[in-house]
Every structure is written in structure tokens, then in C-alpha cells.
N, C-alpha and C positions, 0 to 999 in steps of 0.2 A: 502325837509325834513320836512317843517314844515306839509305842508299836511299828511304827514307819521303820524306826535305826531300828530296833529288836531284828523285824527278818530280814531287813537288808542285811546286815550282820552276820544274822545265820546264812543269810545263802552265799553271801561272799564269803565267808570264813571256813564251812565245813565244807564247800564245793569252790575253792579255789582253782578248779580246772575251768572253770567257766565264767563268764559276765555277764551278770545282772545290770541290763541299760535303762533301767525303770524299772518300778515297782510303786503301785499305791493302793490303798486300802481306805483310805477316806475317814480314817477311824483317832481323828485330829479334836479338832472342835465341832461341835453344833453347827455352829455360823460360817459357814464356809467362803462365803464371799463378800458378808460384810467386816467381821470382826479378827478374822483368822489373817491376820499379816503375812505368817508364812504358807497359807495355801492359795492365797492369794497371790504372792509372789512365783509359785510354783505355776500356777495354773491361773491361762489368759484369758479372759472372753471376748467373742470378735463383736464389734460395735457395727458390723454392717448392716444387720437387721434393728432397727428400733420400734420403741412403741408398741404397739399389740403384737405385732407380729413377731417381737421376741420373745423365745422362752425364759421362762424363771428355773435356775437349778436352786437345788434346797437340800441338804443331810438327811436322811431316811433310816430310820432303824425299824425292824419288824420283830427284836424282840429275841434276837440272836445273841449269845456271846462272841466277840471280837477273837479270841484264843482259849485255849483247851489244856493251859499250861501251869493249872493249881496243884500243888502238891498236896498229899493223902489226908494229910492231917490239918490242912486250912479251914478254914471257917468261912464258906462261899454257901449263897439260896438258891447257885444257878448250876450246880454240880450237877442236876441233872433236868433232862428237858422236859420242858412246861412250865417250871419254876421262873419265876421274876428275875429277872438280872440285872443287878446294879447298873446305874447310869452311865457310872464313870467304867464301863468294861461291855457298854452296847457296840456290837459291830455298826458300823456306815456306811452307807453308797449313797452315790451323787446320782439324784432323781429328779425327773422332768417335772414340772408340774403345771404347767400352763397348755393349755389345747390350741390344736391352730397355730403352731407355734414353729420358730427355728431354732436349732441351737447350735452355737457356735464356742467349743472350748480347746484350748490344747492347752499342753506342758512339755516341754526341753527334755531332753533324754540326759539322765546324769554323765553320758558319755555316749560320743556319736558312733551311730553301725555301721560297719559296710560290711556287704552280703560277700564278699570275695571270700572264698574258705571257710567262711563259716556258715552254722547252722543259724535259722531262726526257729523263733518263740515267740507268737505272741496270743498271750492266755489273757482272759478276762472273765469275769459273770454278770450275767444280765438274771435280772428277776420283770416280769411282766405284772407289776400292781395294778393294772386297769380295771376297774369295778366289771367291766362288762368284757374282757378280755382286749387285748390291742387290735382293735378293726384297721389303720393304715399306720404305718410310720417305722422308721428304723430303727436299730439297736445295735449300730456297726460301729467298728474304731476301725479310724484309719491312722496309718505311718505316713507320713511328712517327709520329705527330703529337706537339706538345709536351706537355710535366708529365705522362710517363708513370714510373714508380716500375719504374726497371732492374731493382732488386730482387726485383719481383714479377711483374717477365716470366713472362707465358704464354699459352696458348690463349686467354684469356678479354681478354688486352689489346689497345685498343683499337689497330689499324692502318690507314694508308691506301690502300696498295698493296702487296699479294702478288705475286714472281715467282720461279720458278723450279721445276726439274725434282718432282714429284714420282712416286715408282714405287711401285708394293703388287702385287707377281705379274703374270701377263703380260695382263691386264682393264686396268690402268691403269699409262699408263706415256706421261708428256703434263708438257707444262708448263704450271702456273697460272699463269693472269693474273685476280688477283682484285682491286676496287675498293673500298673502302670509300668510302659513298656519302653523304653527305646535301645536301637539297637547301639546306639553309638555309648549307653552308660558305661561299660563294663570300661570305655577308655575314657573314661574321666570327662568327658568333652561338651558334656551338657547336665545342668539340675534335674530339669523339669521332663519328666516323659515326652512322647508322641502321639501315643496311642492308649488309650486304656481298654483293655482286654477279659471279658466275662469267663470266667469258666463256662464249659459248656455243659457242666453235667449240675441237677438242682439237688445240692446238697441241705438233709434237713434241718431242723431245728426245731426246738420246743417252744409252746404255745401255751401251757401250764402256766399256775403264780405262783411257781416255786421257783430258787435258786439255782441256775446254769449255768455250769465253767465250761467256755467255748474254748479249742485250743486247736489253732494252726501251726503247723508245722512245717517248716519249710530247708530242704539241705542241698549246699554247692551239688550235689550230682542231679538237681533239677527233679527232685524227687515230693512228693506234699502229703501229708497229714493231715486229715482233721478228726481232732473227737470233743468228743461233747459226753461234759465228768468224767472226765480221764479216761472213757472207754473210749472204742476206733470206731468211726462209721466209715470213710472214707479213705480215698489216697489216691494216687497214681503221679505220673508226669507232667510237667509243667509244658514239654512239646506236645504231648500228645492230645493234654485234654482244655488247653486255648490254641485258640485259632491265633501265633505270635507269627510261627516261620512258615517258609512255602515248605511243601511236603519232598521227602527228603529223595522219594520217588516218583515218577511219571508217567503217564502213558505215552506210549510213543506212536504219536499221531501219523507217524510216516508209514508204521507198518501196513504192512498186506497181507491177506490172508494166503498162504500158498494155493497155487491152483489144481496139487495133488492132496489139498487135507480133506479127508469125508468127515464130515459131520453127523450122517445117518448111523445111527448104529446098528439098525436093520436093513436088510433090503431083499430085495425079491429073489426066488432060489432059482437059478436060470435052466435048472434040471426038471424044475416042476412046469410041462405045458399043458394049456387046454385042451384036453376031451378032444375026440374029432365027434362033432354036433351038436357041442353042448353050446345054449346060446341061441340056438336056432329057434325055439319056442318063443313068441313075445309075450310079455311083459302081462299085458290085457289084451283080453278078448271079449265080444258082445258076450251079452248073458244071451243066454237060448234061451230062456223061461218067459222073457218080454216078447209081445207080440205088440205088430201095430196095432194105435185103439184105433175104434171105428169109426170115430167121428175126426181122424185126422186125415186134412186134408192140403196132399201134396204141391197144389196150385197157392196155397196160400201160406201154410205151415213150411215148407219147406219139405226137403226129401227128405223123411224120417229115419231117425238111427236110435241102434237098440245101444240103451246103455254098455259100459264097459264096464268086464269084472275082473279079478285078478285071477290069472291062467294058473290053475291047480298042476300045469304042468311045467310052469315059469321056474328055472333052476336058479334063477338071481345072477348078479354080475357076476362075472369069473372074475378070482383074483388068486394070484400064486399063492405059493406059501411063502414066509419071510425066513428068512434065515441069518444070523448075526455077521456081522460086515468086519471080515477080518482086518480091513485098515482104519475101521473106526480109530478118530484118534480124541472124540471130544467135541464140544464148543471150543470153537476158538475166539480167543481173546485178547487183543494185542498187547505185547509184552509191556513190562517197565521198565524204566531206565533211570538214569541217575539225571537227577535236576540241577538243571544248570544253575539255579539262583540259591540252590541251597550251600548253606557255608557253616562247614563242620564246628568250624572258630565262632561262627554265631551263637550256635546252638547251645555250645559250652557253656554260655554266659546267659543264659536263657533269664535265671535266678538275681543274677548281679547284675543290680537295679541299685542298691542302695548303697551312694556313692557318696557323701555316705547319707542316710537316715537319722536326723535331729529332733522331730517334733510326732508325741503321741497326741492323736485329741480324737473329739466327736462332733462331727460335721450332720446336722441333722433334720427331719421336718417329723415331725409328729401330731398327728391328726388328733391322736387319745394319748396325752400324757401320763405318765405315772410308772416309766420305765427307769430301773435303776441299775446304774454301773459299780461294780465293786472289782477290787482284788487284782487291779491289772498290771501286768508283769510281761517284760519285753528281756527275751537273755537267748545265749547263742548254747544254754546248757541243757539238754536232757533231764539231768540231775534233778537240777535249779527249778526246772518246771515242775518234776514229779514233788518235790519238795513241798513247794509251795502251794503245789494241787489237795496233797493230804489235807492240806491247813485249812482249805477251801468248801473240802467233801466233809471237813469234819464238823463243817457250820452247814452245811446243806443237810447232814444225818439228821441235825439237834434239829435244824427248821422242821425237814418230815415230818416226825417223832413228837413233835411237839403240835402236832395238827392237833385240832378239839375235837371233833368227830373220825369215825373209822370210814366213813365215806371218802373224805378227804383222802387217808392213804389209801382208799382203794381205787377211787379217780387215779391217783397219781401211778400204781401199780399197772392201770390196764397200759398203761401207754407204754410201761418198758419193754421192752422186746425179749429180754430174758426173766424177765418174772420177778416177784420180789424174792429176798433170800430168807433166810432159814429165822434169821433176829429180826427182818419184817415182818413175818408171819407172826413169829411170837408175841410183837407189838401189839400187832390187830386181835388176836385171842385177846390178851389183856383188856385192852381197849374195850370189847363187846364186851366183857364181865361186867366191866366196871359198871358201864351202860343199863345190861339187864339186872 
């Protein structure tokens, strides 16, 4: 708990231009839902699933340090990675562990959002523990709007925004970015959406069993972010890339094409005429080299004809010459217009959805358990994120670094897009020394 106030602290304190509406790290007790009073109080589990078909969460540490925040001359075994790290200074994340399973959790935002002028954030890390890698199931957090019933968390409860990895075999294996929509939020006039809205574009996501900070970005001019470890894979618009509003322009179905547009861009040269006699020769003529056979006969055979050959003196079809068509103007196409059902005042609010936004949780089905959440953090700051992100990357370096074989970083290496860097490299030299 103290690590909980520790960065809550920091990021309200030294980035006081911003608001931290959540923030958790898991790095409390052991006992998460039996013996932990206040995370327990914190964080609800929905009772709608029972029995087999509910999942079990459980505290997961892989051997990480929680913070990076020892001074020079302390007397710490986990100073640097691969070293053992005291218990009481293990990082945590809340992991799935039952297969076949549902899971149903949230927690209360320390203060409620609404998306009107402000930016969102919402950063999290999944690590995929599956012995055989994650064959189906999700790894997404969704945001809640207010007076939803923790208790009865599930597929069917109303949310504003969907993000995070989901995999089901190697057809799908992307992360959602879903909206729950309506248009009437931006006036206060209703909780619960209308519609829930897919991105249309398959944003990726990693499939590795190492440490991944997913972060969605989202800002009042309808604009979105996603990267994944604080780098960019993504972005654009909120109109342009779901299908929410009608399109803001039309075809106009009344048009007609005028009945002076040429379309040809060539055409025949009216200067250029046929030859006088050219054409007169046909095509085919008998071969003269065939004679009747002897034994044909015209009472029974019919009247005999000499095959046809192609006339050596056949000039072929006449055809002018073409010349470029001065009024060419194109294909035409009919024009567009302004759509009547689009509404400038709609559009504005494309984003402002969360009227306000009270509950984070993880609504889920997992086929292969053994997926773990850490680190997640809901703020309307820039800052606030990159902040918290370093804190994040600097437990993701030591996990790396701390792999037992050079296979391992070099697995994780093909998969980057820009290569490893300069102190990766160096790792892996080491690493093979030590080895041979």
C-alpha cells in the first residue's frame, strides 16, 4: 500500500496540471482477495458466474523489482538483474489462473471522468504466462460509466471504452479498441450507450511472455493514440476510423451526366479516309493447291469445295487513325454533396462519452489462463502517463535482461521493429561469453 500513496503522490504532486483517476500496481499483499481488507474493499468481484465456470485471480510475481528507487550506497541483492529480490520489494500483478473460465472484477475511480475537454489515458501491462502461449481469450480493461452493479459485472454491462490485447488462435490476435456510443451523452441524458462501435482498422499487439505497457490515448478534438512501451504504433480519428456518424458527404443520386461530356479520350481523325480499293480483296480465298480427290463423289458427298486460305493479298480491316479528343473531360462521376443527416454538433462530441466514467475492471473469458495485469493507470495528463510509463519500462528492461539464456533476448529482439539497441547488444555479447 505504501507503493500505491508513494506514486500516487508523485504524480499528483510533481504534475499537478493533471488528474490521476486511478492508479494500481498490485504490489499490496500476497493475498489479494482473501486476507487484503483494503484491496478487497478496493476491487469487486462479479458473483454472476459461479462454480467451475468462475475464474480464480491470485498475486503473481515473476521475479521483478516493484521500484528502482535505492540509493548509491544501500545494501540491496537486486541492484542489478538476475539477482534474487527480496520478497518484501517483489513487483505484483493480478493473474488469471483457472482455464475455461470467466472473470469478472472492477474498482471505483478515486474521482469520476468526464471526457468533455479533457484528454484520456488509459495505460495498463499485460504479461502473457501461458506455458504454451495464450491459444483464446482476452486481456482487455474496460471503463464503466456510473451506477453500474460491481456485483453483476459482465458481458452484458454497460461500458464506454474497450482496450486491450485480445487473441483466439492465430485468425485473431489484435488489440481492441471499442466505443460505446450514443449520441445523445455529450447532453447528459442518458448512462448507458446505444451502440458499441469496433475500430475498423486491426491494431497489433504482442504475443511474447514478456512485460507490455498498452496505452490508449484519447483527446477532446476526436483524435487517438495507441502505443505499445511508450512507442507509437497507431492513431488517427475517432470519425473517420468507426463507423459512429453518417459521412459528412454524399453522392448525389439525382445527378446526370451532361449530354455534352466525352469520355473518350481518343477518337477517330476525320481527315484520315480509306484508300479508294483498299478492302476490296477478301479475307479468304480457296487454296489452289487442293484438287478434287478421286474417289469423291458429288451425288453422295455433296458438291466439293476447296478449303479456304488466308488471301496474301487480304490488307485487314481499315481503321482511321486516332487522334486525342479535344473535349475529353474524363470519367465522369457524380458529384458530392453535403449530407443532410450529418450534424457538425454531433461530431464534436464524437469522444464525449464519459458522462461521467466511475468504474475500471476486467470483464473476461479465458480459454488458457495465466494472463497478468499490472501497473494500471487512468489520468487526463500526458505527463502523468509518460511518468509512470518510465516506472513501467524500467521493470520491463530488468525482466529482459534478466532472461537465463541469449535465445530468449534474441526471440524477443526479432519481433521489434527497430532492432535492439546499442546496451541490448551488449547484453547478449556478455551473455554468449559467459555461456562459451
Amino acid at each position: 500500500m505504501l507503493f500505491l500513496l508513494f506514486v500516487t503522490m508523485l504524480l499528483l504532486v510533481k504534475y499537478v496540471s493533471g488528474t490521476v483517476y486511478f492508479v494500481e500496481t498490485f504490489d499490496n499483499e500476497k493475498s489479494l482477495l482473501e486476507n487484503n481488507k483494503a484491496m478487497k474493499k478496493r476491487w469487486v468481484e462479479s458473483n454472476v458466474h459461479t462454480g467451475e465456470e468462475k475464474g480464480e485471480w491470485i498475486l503473481n510475481s515473476h521475479g521483478t523489482p516493484k521500484r528502482f528507487d535505492i540509493e548509491v550506497d544501500a545494501m540491496a541483492s537486486y541492484r542489478f538483474p538476475g539477482e534474487q529480490v527480496p520478497e518484501e520489494n517483489l513487483d505484483y500483478g493480478l493473474k488469471t489462473s483457472t482455464n475455461f473460465s470467466y472473470y469478472g472484477i472492477s474498482a471505483k475511480l478515486d474521482k469520476p471522468f468526464y471526457s468533455h475537454g479533457k484528454s484520456l489515458y488509459i495505460q495498463f501491462a499485460v504479461r502473457l504466462e501461458q506455458t504454451d502461449g495464450m491459444d483464446c481469450g482476452g486481456a482487455y480493461l474496460k471503463l464503466f460509466p456510473a451506477k453500474i452493479d460491481q456485483k453483476k459485472l459482465d458481458g452484458k454491462t454497460p461500458y464506454i471504452f474497450m482496450f486491450g490485447p485480445d487473441i483466439c488462435g492465430a485468425g485473431k490476435q489484435f488489440t481492441q479498441f471499442i466505443l460505446g456510443y450514443d449520441k445523445l451523452k455529450h447532453e447528459r441524458k442518458k448512462v448507458a450507450p446505444n451502440k458499441y462501435v469496433h475500430l475498423r482498422k486491426k491494431l497489433h499487439c504482442e504475443t511474447d511472455k514478456l512485460t507490455h505497457l498498452y496505452t490508449l490515448i484519447i483527446k477532446p478534438d476526436n483524435t487517438y493514440e495507441y502505443k505499445v512501451d511508450n512507442s507509437r504504433v497507431d492513431g488517427g480519428y475517432l470519425e473517420e476510423d468507426f463507423d459512429i456518424l453518417p459521412k459528412e458527404k454524399i453522392i448525389d443520386t439525382n445527378a446526370k451526366k451532361p449530354n455534352d461530356w466525352e469520355e473518350d479520350s481518343m477518337l477517330p481523325d476525320p481527315n484520315h479516309v480509306m484508300p479508294p480499293g483498299y478492302g476490296e480483296e477478301p479475307k479468304f480465298i480457296p487454296d489452289p493447291s487442293k484438287t478434287k480427290p478421286v474417289m469423291w463423289n458429288d451425288a453422295e458427298d455433296g458438291e466439293w469445295e476447296p478449303p479456304l486460305i488466308i488471301n496474301p493479298s487480304w490488307q485487314g480491316d481499315w481503321e482511321p487513325k486516332m487522334i486525342r479528343n479535344p473535349n475529353y473531360k474524363g470519367s465522369w462521376t457524380p458529384p458530392y454533396v453535403s449530407n443532410p443527416e450529418y450534424d457538425a454538433n454531433e461530431a464534436e462530441f464524437v469522444y464525449d462519452q464519459c458522462n461521467p466514467c466511475e468504474y475500471v475492471g476486467l470483464d473476461l473469458w479465458q480459454v488458457d489462463a495465466g494472463t497478468v495485469f499490472d501497473d494500471i493507470l487512468i489520468t487526463d495528463s500526458e505527463s502523468d502517463a509518460e511518468s509512470f510509463a518510465h516506472l513501467v519500462l524500467e521493470k520491463k528492461a530488468w525482466e529482459l535482461v534478466s532472461n537465463k539464456t541469449v535465445d530468449d533476448i534474441l526471440d524477443y529482439d526479432e519481433q521489434e521493429e527497430q532492432g535492439p539497441g546499442e546496451g541490448q547488444e551488449q547484453i547478449k555479447e556478455d551473455l554468449i561469453e559467459e555461456e562459451v
